[in-house]
C-alpha positions as CSV (number, residue, x, y, z in Angstrom):
1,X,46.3,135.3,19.0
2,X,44.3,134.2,15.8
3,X,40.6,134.8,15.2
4,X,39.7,131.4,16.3
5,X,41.6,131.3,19.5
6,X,39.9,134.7,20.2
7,X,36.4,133.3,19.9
8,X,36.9,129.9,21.8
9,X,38.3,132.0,24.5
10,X,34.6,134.1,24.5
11,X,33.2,131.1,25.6
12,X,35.6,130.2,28.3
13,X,37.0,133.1,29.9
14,X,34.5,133.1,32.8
15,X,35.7,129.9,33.8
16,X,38.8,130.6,33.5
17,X,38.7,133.5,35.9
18,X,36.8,131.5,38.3
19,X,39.4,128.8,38.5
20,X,42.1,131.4,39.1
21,X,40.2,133.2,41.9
22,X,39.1,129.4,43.5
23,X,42.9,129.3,43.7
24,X,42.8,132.9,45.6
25,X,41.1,136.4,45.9
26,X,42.5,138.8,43.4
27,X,41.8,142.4,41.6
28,X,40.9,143.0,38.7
29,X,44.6,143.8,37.2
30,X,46.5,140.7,38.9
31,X,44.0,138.4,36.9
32,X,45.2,139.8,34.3
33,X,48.5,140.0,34.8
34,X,48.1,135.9,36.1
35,X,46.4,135.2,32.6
36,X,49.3,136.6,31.0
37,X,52.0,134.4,32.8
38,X,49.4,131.7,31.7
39,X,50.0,132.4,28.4
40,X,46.7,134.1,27.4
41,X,48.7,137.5,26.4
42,X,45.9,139.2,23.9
43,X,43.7,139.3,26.8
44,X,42.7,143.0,27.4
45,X,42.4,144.3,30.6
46,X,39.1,145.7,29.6
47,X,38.1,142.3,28.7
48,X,38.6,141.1,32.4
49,X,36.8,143.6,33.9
50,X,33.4,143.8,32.2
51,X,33.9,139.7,33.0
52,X,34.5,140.7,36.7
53,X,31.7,143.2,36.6
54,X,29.1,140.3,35.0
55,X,30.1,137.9,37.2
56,X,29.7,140.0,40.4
57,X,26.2,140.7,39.3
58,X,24.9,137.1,38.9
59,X,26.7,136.6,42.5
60,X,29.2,134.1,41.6
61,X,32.2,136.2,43.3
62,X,32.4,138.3,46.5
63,X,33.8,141.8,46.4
64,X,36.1,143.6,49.2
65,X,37.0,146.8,48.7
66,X,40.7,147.1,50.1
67,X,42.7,150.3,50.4
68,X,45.2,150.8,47.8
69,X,48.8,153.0,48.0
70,X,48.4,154.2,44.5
71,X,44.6,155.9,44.5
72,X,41.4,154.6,45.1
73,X,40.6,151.4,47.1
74,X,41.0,147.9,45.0
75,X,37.9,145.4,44.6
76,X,39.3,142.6,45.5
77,X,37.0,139.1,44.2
78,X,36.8,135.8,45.5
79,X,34.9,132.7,44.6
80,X,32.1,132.3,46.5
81,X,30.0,129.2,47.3
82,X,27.4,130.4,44.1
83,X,30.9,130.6,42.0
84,X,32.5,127.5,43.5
85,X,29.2,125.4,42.5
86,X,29.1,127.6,38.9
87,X,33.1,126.2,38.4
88,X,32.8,122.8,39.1
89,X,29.5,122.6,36.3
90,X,32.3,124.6,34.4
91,X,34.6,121.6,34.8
92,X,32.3,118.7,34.5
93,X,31.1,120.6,31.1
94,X,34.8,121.2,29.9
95,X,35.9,117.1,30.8
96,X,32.7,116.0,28.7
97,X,33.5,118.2,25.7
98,X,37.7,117.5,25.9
99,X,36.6,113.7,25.9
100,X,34.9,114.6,22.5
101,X,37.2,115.8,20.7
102,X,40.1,113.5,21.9
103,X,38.0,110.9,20.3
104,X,37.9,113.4,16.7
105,X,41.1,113.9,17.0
106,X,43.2,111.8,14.3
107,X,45.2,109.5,17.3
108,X,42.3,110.2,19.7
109,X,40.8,106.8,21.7
C-alpha cells in the first residue's frame, strides 16, 4: 500500500471498524482478518487494536469477554448506541466529502 493510501486510511480506519462491527460483534483479530478479505491487506494487527482500545474508551463499542479454546478469554466488541450515532455522522461526513470530489474529478457532475 503506497504512502498516500496509508495516510487517508489514518483518518478513516475508525469508521471503518465501526461499520464492520454495526454489521456484527467481533474480536480484535477477525476485524482484521475481515479488513483483509476487504482488501485493506497492510493493515497491522497492532493497528486495529490500539483503534479498538481508543474506541472502547470514548464508549463507542461494548466489550464481552468470551472464553476462548486457545488461552485467555477473547474481548469481543460491538457497536453500541454511542458508536451507532458516531457511524452514521461518519457516513453523512463521508457522502458530503465523496460528493466533492466526484465533482473534482475530471468526468465528475
Amino acid at each position: 500500500m503506497g504512502k498516500q493510501m496509508t495516510e487517508m486510511l489514518k483518518g478513516i480506519l475508525e469508521g471503518i471498524v465501526l461499520a464492520l462491527l454495526s454489521l456484527r460483534p467481533a474480536y480484535g483479530y477477525e476485524i482484521t482478518a475481515r479488513l483483509k478479505e476487504l482488501g485493506f491487506s497492510d493493515i497491522a494487527e497492532g493497528t486495529v487494536y490500539a483503534l479498538l482500545v481508543r474506541v472502547e474508551q470514548r464508549g463507542l463499542v461494548d466489550v464481552e469477554k468470551v472464553p476462548s479454546e486457545k488461552g485467555p478469554p477473547r474481548k469481543v466488541y460491538s457497536l453500541n448506541t454511542q458508536g451507532q450515532e458516531y457511524l452514521e455522522e461518519f457516513w453523512k461526513t463521508w457522502g458530503f466529502l465523496a460528493a466533492r470530489l466526484q465533482q473534482l474529478h475530471p468526468g465528475g457532475q
